[in-house]
C-alpha positions in Angstrom: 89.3 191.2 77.7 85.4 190.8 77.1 83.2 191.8 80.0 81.0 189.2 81.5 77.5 190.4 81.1 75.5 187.2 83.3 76.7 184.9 85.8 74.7 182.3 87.9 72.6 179.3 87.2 70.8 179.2 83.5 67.1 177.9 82.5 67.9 175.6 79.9 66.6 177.8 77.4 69.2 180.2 78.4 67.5 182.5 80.1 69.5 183.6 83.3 67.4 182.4 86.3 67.6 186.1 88.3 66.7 187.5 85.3 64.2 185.9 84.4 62.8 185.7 87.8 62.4 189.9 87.8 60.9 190.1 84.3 58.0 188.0 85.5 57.3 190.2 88.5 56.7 193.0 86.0 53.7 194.1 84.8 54.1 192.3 81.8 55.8 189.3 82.7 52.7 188.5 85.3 50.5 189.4 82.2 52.1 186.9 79.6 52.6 184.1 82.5 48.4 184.9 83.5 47.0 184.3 80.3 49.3 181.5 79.2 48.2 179.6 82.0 44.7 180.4 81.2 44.9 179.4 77.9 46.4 175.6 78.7 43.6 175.5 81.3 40.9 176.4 78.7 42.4 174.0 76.3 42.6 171.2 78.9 46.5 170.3 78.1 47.9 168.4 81.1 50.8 168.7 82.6 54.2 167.3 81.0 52.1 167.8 77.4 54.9 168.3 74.7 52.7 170.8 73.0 52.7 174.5 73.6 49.0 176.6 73.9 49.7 178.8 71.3 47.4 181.9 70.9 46.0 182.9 67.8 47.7 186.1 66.4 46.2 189.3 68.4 44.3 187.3 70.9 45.2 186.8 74.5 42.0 184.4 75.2 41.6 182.1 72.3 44.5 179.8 70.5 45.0 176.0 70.3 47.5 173.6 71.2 50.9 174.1 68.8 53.9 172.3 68.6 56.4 174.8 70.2 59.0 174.7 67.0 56.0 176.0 64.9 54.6 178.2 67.7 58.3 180.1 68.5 58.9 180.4 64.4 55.4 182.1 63.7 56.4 184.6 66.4 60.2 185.8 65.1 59.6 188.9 62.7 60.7 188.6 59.1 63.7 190.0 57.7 63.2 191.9 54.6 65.4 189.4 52.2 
């Protein structure tokens, strides 16, 4: 029989809701959810906007507004074919 790795509530995303809650108390997680959040500011988006502020590669200041199917497929790493 399989062992159950996660149980409890889900983001719909499928992120586990404790999890995720502890990874963004790290160092990093407080980093990535910082200057996301500075970056939809910069770029004015407004709450409930179906776009995504997606940084430019390398740059954790500067990016522009992305859908976020484009935005999550320039980030996956390439498989050597």
């Amino acid at each position: 029989m399989a062992k159950q790795r996660f149980n409890g509530p889900k983001y719909a995303n499928g992120n586990h809701k404790e999890q995720q809650k502890a990874y963004n108390r790290t160092k990093k997680g407080t980093d990535l959810r910082v200057n996301a959040n500075k970056l939809r500011a910069k770029l004015k988006m407004k709450v409930g906007d179906k776009r995504e502020a997606g940084h430019y590669a390398g740059s954790t200041t500067d990016g522009a507004p992305q859908n976020a199917s484009s935005n999550a497929a320039r980030k996956k790493p390439r498989r050597p074919a």
